[in-house]
PDB file of N, CA, C and O in Angstrom, chain B, residues numbered from 101:
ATOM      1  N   UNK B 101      -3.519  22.268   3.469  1.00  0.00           N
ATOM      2  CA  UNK B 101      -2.829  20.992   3.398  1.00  0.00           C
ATOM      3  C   UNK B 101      -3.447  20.058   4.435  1.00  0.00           C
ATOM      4  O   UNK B 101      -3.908  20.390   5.527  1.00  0.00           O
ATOM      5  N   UNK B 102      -3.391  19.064   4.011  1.00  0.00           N
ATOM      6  CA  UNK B 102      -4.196  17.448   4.837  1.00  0.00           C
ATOM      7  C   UNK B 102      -2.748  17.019   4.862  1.00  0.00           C
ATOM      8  O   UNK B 102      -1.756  17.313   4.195  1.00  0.00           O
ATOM      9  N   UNK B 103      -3.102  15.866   6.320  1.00  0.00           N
ATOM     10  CA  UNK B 103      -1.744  14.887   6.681  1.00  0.00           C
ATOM     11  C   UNK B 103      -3.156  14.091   7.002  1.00  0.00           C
ATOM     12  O   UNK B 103      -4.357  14.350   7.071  1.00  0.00           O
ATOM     13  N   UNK B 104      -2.109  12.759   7.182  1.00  0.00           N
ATOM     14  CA  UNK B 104      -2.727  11.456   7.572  1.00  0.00           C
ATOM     15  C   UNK B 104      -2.024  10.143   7.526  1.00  0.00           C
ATOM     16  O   UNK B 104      -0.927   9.894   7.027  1.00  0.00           O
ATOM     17  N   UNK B 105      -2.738   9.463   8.052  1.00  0.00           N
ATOM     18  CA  UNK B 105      -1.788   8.307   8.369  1.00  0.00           C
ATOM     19  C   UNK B 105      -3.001   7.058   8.447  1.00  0.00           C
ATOM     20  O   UNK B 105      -3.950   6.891   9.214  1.00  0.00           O
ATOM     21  N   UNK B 106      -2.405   6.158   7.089  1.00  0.00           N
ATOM     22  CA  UNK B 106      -3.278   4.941   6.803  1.00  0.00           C
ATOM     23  C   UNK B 106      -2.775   3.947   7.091  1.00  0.00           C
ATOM     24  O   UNK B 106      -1.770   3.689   6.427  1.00  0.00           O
ATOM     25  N   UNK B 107      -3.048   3.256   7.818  1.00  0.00           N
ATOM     26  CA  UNK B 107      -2.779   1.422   8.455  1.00  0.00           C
ATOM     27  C   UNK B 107      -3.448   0.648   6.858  1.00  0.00           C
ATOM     28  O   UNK B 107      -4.444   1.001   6.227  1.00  0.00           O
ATOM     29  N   UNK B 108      -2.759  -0.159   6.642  1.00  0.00           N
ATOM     30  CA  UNK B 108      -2.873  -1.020   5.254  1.00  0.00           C
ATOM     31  C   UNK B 108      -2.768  -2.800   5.871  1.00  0.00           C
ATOM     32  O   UNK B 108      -1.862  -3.275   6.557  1.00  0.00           O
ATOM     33  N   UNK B 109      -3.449  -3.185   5.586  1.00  0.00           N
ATOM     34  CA  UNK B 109      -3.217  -4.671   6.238  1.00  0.00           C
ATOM     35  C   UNK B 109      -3.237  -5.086   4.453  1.00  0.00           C
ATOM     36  O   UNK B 109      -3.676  -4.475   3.479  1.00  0.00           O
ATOM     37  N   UNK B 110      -2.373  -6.724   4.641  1.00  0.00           N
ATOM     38  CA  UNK B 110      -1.810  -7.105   3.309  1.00  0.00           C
ATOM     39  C   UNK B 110      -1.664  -8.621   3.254  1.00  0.00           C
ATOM     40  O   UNK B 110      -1.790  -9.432   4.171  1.00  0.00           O
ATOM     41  N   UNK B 111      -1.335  -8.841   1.814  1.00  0.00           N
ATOM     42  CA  UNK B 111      -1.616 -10.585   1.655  1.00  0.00           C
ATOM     43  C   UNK B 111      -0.096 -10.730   1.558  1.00  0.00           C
ATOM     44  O   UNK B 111       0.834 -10.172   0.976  1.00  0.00           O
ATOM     45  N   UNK B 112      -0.324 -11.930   2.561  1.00  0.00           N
ATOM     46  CA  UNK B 112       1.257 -12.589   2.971  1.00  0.00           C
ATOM     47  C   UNK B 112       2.197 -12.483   1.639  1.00  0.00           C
ATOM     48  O   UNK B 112       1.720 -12.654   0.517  1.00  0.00           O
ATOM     49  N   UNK B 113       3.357 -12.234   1.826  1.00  0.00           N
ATOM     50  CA  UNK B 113       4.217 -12.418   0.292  1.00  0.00           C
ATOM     51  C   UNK B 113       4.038 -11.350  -0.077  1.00  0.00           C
ATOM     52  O   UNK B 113       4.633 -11.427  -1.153  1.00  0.00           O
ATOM     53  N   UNK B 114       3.532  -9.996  -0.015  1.00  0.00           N
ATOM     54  CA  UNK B 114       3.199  -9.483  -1.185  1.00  0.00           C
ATOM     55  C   UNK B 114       3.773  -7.738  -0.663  1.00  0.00           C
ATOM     56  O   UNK B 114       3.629  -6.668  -1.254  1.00  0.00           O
ATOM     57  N   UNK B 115       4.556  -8.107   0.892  1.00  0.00           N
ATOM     58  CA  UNK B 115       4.658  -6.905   1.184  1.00  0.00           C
ATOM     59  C   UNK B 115       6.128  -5.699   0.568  1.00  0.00           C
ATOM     60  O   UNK B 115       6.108  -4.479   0.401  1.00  0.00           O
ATOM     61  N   UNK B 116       6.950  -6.435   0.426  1.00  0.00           N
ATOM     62  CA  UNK B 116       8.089  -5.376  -0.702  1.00  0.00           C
ATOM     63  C   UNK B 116       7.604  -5.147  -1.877  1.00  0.00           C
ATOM     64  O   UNK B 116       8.288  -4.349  -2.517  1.00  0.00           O
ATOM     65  N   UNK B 117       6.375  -5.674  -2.589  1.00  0.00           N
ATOM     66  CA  UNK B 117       6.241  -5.230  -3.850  1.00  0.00           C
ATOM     67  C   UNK B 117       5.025  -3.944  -3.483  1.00  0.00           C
ATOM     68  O   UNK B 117       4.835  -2.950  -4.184  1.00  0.00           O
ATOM     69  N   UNK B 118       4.278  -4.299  -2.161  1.00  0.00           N
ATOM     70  CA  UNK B 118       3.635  -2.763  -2.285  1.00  0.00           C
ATOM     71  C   UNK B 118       3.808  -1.567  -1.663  1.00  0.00           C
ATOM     72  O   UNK B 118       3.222  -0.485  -1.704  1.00  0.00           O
ATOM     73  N   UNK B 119       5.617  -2.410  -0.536  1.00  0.00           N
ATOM     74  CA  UNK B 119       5.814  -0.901  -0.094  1.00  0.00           C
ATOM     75  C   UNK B 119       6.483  -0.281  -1.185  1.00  0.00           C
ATOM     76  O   UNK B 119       6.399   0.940  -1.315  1.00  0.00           O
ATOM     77  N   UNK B 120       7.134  -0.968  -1.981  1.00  0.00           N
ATOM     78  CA  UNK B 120       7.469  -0.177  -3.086  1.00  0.00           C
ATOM     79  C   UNK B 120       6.631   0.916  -3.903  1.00  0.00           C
ATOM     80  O   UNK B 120       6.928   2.082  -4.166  1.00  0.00           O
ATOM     81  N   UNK B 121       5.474   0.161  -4.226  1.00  0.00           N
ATOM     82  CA  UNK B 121       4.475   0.416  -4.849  1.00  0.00           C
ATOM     83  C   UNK B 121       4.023   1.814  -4.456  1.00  0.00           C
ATOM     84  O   UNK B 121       3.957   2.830  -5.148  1.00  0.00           O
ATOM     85  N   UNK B 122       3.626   1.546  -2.726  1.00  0.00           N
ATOM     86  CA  UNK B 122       3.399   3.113  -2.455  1.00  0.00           C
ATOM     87  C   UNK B 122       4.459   4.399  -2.138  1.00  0.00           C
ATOM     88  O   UNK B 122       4.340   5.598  -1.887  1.00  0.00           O
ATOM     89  N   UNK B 123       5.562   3.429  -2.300  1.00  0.00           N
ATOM     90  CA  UNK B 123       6.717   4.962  -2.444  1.00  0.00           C
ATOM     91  C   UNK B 123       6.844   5.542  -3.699  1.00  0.00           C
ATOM     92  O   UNK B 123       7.630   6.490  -3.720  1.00  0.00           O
ATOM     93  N   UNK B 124       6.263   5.236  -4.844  1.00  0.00           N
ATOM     94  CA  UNK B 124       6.032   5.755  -6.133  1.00  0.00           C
ATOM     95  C   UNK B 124       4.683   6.561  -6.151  1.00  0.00           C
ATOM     96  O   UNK B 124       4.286   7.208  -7.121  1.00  0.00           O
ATOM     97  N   UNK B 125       4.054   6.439  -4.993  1.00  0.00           N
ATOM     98  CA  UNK B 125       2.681   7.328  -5.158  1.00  0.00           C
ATOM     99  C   UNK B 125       3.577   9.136  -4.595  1.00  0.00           C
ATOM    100  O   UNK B 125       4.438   9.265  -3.725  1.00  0.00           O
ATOM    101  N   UNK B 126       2.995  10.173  -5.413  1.00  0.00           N
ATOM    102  CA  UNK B 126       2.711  11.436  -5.033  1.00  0.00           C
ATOM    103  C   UNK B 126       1.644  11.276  -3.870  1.00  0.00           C
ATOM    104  O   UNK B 126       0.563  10.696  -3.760  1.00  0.00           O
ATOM    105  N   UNK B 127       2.686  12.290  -2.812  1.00  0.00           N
ATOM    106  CA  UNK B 127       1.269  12.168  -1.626  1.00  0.00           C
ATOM    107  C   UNK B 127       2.038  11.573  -0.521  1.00  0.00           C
ATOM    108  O   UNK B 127       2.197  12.168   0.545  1.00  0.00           O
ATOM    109  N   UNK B 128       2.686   9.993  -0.850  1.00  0.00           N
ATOM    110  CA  UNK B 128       3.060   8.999   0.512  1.00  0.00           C
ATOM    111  C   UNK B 128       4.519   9.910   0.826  1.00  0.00           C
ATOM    112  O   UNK B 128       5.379  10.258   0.017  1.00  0.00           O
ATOM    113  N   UNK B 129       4.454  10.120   2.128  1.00  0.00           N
ATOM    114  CA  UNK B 129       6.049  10.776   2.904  1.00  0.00           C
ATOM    115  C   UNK B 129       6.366   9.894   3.232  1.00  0.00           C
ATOM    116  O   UNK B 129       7.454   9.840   2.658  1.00  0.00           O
ATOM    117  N   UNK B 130       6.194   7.961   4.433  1.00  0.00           N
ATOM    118  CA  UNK B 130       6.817   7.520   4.628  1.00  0.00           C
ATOM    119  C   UNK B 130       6.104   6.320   4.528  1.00  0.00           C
ATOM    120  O   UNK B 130       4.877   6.226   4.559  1.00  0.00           O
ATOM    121  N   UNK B 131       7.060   5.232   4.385  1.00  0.00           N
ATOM    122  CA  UNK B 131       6.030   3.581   4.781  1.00  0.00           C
ATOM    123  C   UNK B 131       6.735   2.882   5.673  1.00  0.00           C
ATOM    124  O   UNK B 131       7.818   2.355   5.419  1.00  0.00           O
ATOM    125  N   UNK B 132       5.988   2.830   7.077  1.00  0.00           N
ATOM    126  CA  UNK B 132       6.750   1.733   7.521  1.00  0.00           C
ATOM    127  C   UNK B 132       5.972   0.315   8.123  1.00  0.00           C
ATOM    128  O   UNK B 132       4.883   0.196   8.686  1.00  0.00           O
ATOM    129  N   UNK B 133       6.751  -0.445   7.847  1.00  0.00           N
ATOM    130  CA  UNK B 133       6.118  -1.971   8.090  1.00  0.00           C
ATOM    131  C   UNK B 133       5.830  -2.344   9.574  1.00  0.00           C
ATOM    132  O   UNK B 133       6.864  -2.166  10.219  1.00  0.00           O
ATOM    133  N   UNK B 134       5.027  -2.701  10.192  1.00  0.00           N
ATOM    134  CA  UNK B 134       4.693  -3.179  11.943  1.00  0.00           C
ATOM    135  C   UNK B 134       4.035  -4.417  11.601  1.00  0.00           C
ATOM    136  O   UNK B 134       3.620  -5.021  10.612  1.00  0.00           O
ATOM    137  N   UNK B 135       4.152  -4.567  13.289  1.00  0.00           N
ATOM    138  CA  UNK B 135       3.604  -6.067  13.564  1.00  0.00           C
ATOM    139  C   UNK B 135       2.342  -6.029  13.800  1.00  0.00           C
ATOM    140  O   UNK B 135       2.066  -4.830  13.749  1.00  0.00           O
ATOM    141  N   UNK B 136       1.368  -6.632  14.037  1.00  0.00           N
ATOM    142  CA  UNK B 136       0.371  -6.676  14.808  1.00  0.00           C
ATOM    143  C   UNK B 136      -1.315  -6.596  13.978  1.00  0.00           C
ATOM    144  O   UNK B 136      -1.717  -7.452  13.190  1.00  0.00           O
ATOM    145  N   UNK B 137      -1.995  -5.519  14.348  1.00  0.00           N
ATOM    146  CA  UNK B 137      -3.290  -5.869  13.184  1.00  0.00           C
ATOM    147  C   UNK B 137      -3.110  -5.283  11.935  1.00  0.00           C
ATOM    148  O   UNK B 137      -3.832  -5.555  10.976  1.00  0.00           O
ATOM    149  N   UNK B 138      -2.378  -4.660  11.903  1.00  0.00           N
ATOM    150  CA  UNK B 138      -1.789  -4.125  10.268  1.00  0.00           C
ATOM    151  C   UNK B 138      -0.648  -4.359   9.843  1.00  0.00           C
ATOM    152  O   UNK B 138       0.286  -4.593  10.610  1.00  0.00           O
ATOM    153  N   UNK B 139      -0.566  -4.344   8.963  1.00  0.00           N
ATOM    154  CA  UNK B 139       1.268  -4.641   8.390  1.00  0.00           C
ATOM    155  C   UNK B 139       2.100  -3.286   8.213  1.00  0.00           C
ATOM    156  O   UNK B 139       3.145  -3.311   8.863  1.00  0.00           O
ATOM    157  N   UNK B 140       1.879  -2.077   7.469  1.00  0.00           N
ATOM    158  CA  UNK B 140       1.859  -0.770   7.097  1.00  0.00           C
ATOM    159  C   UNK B 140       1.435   0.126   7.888  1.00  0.00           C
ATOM    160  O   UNK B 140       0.276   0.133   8.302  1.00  0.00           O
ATOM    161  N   UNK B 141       2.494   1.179   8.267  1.00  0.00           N
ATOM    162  CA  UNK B 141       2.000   2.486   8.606  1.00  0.00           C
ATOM    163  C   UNK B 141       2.129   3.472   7.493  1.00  0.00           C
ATOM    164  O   UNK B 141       3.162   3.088   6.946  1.00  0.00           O
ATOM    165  N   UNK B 142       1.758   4.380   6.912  1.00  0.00           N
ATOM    166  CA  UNK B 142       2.047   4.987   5.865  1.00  0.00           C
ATOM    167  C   UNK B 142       1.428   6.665   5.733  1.00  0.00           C
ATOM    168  O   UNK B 142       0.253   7.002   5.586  1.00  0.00           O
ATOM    169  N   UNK B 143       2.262   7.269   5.805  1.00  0.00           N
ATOM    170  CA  UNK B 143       2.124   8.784   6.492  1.00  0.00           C
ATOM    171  C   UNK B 143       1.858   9.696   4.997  1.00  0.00           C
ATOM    172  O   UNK B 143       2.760   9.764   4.162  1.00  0.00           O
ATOM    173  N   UNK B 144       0.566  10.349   4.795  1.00  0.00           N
ATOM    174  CA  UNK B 144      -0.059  11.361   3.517  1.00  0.00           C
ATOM    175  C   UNK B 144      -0.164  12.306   3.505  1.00  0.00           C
ATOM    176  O   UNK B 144      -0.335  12.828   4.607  1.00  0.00           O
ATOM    177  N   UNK B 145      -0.147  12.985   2.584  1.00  0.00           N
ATOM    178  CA  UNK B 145      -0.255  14.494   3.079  1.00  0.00           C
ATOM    179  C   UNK B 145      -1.112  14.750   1.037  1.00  0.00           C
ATOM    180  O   UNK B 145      -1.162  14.021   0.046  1.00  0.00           O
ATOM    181  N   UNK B 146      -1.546  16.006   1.323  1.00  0.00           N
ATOM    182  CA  UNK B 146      -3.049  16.380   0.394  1.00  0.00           C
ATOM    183  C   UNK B 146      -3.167  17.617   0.216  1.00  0.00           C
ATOM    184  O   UNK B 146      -2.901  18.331   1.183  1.00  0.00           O
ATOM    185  N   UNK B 147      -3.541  18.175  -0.887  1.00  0.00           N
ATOM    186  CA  UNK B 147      -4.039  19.430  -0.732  1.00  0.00           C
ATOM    187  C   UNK B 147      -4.989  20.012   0.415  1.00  0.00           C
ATOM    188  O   UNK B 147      -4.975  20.999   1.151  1.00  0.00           O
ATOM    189  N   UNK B 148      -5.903  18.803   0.181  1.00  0.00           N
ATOM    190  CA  UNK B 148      -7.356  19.001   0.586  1.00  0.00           C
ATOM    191  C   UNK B 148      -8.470  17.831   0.642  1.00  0.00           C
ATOM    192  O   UNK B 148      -9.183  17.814  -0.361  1.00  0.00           O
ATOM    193  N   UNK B 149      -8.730  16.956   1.510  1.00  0.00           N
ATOM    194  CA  UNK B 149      -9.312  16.095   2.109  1.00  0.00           C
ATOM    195  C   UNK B 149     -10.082  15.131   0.738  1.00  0.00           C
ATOM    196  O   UNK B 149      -9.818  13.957   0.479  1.00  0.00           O
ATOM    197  N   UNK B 150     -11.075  16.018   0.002  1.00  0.00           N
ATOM    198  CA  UNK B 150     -11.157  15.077  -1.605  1.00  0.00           C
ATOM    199  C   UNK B 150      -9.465  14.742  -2.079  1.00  0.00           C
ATOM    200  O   UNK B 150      -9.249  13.530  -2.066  1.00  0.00           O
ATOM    201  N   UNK B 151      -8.495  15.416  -2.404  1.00  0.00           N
ATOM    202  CA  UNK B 151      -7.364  14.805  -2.941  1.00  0.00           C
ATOM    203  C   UNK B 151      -7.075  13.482  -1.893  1.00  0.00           C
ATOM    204  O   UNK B 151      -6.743  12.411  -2.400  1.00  0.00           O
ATOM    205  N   UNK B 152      -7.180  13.573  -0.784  1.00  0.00           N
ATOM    206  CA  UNK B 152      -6.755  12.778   0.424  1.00  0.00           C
ATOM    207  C   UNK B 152      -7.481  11.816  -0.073  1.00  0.00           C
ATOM    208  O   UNK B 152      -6.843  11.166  -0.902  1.00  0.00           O
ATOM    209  N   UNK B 153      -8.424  11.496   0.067  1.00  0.00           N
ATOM    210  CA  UNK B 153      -9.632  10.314  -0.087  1.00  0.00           C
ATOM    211  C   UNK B 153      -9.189   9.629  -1.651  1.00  0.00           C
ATOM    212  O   UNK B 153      -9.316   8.415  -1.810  1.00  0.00           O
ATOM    213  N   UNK B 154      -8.721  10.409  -2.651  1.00  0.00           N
ATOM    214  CA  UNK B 154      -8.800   9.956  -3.626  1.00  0.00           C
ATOM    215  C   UNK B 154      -7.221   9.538  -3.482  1.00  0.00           C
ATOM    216  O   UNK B 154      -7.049   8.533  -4.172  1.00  0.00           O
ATOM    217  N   UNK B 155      -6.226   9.866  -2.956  1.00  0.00           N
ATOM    218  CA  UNK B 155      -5.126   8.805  -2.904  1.00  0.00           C
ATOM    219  C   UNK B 155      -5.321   7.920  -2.307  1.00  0.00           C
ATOM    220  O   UNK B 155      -4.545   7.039  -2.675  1.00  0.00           O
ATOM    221  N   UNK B 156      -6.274   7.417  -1.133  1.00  0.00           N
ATOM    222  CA  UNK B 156      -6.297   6.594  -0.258  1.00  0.00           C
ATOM    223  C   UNK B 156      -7.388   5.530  -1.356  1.00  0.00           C
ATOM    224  O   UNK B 156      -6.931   4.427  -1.653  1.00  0.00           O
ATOM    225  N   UNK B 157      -8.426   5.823  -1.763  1.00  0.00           N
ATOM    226  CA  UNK B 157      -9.292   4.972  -2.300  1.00  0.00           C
ATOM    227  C   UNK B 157      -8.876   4.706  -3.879  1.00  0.00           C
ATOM    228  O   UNK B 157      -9.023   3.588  -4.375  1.00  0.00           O
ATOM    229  N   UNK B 158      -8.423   5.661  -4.519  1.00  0.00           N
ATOM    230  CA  UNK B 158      -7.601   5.004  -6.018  1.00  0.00           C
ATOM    231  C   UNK B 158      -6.515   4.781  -5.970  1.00  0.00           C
ATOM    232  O   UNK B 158      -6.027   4.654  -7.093  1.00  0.00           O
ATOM    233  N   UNK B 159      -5.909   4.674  -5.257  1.00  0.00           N
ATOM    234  CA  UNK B 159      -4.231   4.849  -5.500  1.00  0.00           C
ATOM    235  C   UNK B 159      -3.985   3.704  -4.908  1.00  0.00           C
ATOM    236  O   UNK B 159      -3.718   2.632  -5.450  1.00  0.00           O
ATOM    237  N   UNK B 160      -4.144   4.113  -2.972  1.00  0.00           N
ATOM    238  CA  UNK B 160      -3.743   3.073  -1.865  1.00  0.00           C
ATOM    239  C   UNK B 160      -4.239   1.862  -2.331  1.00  0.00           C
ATOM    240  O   UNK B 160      -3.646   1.191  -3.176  1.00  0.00           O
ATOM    241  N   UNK B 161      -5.563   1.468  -1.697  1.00  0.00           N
ATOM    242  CA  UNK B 161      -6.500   0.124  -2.350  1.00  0.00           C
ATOM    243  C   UNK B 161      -6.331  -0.213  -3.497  1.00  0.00           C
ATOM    244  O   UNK B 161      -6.205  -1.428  -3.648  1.00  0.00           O
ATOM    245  N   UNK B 162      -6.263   0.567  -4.630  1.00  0.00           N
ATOM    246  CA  UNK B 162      -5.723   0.152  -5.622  1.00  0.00           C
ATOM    247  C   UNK B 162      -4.497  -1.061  -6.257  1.00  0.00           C
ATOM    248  O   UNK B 162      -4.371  -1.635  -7.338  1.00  0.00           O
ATOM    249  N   UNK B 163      -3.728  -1.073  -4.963  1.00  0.00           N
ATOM    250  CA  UNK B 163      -2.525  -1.978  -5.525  1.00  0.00           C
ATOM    251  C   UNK B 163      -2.561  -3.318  -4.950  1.00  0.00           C
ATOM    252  O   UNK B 163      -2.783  -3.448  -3.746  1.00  0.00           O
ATOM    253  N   UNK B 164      -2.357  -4.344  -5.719  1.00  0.00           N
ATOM    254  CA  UNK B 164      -2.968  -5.457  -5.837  1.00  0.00           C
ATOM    255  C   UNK B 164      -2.405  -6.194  -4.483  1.00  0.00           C
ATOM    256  O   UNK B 164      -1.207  -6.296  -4.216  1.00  0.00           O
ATOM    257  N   UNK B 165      -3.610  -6.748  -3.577  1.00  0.00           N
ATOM    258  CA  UNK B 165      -2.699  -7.548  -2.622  1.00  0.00           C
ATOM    259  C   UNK B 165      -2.643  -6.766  -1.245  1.00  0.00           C
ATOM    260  O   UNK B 165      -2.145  -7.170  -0.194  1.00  0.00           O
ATOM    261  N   UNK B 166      -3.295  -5.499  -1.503  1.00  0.00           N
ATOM    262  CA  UNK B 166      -3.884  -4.747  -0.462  1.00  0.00           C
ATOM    263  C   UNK B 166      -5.119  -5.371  -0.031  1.00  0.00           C
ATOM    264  O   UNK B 166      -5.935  -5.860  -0.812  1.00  0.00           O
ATOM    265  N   UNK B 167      -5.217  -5.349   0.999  1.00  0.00           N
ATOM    266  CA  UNK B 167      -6.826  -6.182   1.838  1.00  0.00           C
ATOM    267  C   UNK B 167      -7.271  -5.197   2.554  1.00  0.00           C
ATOM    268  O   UNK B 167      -8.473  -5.252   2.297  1.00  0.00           O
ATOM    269  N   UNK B 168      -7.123  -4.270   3.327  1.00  0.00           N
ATOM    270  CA  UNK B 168      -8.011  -3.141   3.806  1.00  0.00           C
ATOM    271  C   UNK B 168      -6.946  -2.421   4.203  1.00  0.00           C
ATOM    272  O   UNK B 168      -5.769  -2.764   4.322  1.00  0.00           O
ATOM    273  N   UNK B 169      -7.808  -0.740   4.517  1.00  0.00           N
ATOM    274  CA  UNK B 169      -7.151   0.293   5.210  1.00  0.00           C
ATOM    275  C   UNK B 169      -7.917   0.774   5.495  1.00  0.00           C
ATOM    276  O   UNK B 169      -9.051   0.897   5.031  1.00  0.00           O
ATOM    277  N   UNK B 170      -7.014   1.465   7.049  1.00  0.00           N
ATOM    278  CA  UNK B 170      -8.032   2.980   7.871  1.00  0.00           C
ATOM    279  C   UNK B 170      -6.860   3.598   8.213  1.00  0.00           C
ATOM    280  O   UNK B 170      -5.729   3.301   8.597  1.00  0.00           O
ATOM    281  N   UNK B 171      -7.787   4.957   7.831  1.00  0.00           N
ATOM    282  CA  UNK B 171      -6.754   6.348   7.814  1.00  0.00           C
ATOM    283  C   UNK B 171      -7.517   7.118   8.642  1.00  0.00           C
ATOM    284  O   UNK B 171      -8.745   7.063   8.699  1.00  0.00           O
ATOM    285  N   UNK B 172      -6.719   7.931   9.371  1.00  0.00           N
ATOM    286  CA  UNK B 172      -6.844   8.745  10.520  1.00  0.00           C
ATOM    287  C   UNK B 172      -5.910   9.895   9.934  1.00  0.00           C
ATOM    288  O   UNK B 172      -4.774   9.921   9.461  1.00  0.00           O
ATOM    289  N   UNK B 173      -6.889  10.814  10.178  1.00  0.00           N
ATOM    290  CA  UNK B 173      -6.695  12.371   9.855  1.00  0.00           C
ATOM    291  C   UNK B 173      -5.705  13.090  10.438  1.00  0.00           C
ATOM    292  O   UNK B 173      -6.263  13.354  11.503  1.00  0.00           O
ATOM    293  N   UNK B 174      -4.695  13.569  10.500  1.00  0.00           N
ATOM    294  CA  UNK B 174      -3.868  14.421  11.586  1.00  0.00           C
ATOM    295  C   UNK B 174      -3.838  16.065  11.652  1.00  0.00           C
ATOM    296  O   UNK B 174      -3.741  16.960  10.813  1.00  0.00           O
ATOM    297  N   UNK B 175      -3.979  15.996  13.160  1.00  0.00           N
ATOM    298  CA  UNK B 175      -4.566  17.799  13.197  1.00  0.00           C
ATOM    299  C   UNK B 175      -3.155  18.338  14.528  1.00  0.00           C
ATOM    300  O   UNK B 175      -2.677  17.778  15.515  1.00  0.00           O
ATOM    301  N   UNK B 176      -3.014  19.148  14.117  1.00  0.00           N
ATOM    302  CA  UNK B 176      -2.013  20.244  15.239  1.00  0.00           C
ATOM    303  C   UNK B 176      -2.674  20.927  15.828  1.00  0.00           C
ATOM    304  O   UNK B 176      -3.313  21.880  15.382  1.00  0.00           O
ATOM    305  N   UNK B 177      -2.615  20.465  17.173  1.00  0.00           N
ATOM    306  CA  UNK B 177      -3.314  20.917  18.655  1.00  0.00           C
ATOM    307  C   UNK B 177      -2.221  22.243  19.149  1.00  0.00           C
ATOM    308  O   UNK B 177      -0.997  22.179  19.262  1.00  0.00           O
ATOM    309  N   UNK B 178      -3.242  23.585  19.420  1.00  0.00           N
ATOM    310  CA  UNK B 178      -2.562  25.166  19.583  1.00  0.00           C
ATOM    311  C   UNK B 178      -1.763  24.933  21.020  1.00  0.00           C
ATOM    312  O   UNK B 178      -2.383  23.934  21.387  1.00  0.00           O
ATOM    313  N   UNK B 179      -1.100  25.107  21.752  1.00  0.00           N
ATOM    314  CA  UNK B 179      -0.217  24.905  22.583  1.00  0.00           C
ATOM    315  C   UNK B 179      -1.394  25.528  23.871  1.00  0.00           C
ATOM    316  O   UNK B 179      -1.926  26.626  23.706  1.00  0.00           O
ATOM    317  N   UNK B 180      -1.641  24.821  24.906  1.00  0.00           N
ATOM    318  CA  UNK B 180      -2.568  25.040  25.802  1.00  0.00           C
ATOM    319  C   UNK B 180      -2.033  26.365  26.314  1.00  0.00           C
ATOM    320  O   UNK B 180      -0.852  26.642  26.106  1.00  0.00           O
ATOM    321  N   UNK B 181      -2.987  27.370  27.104  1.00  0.00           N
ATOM    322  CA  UNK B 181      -2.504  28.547  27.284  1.00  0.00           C
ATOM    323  C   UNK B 181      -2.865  28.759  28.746  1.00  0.00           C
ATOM    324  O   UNK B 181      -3.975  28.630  29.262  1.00  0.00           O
ATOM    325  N   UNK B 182      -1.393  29.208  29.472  1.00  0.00           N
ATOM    326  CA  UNK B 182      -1.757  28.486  31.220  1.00  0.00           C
ATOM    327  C   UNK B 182      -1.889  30.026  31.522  1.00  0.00           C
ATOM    328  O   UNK B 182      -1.551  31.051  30.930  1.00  0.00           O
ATOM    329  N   UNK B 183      -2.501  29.749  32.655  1.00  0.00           N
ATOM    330  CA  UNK B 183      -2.906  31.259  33.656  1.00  0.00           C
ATOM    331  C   UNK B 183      -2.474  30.997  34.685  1.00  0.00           C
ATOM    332  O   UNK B 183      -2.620  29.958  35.329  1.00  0.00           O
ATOM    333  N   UNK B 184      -1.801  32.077  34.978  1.00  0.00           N
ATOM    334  CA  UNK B 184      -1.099  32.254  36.750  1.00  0.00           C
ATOM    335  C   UNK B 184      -1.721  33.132  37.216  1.00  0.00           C
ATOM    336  O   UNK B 184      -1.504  33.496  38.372  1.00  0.00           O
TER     337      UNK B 184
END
C-alpha cells in the first residue's frame, strides 16, 4: 500500500465543485481546503505507486479547473532504537 498527500492549486470559483469532485474518486481519504500557495490538501492511498501516479495524473488533474499539483509520498519511520 502507497499513502500520499497532493497539494492541488485551483481556479478561483471553482473550489466546492472539485472538492466534491475528488471525494467521489476511489483512492482520496480526505480533502482539505488551506490558505496560502495551494488551495487543497488531499490525502491518497494506492495499491502501488503506478496506481498512485495514475490517480494523481488521470483522475486528480483531470478535473476541470485544476491548475497544478505536487504530491509527496508518505513513508513510516521504525521507532529510533536507544542504547543505554
Amino acid at each position: 500500500m502507497v499513502s500520499g498527500v497532493v497539494f492541488v492549486r485551483l481556479l478561483s470559483g471553482h473550489e466546492e465543485a472539485i472538492m466534491e469532485a475528488l471525494r467521489q474518486i476511489s483512492g482520496v481519504q480526505e480533502v482539505i481546503a488551506v490558505f496560502g500557495r495551494w488551495d487543497l490538501v488531499v490525502t491518497v492511498q494506492a495499491e502501488d505507486i503506478d496506481e498512485l501516479a495514475s490517480l494523481v495524473i488521470n483522475k486528480i488533474r483531470a478535473i476541470p479547473g485544476t491548475t497544478a499539483t505536487e504530491t509527496l509520498i508518505t513513508i513510516k519511520l521504525k521507532e529510533p532504537k536507544i542504547f543505554i
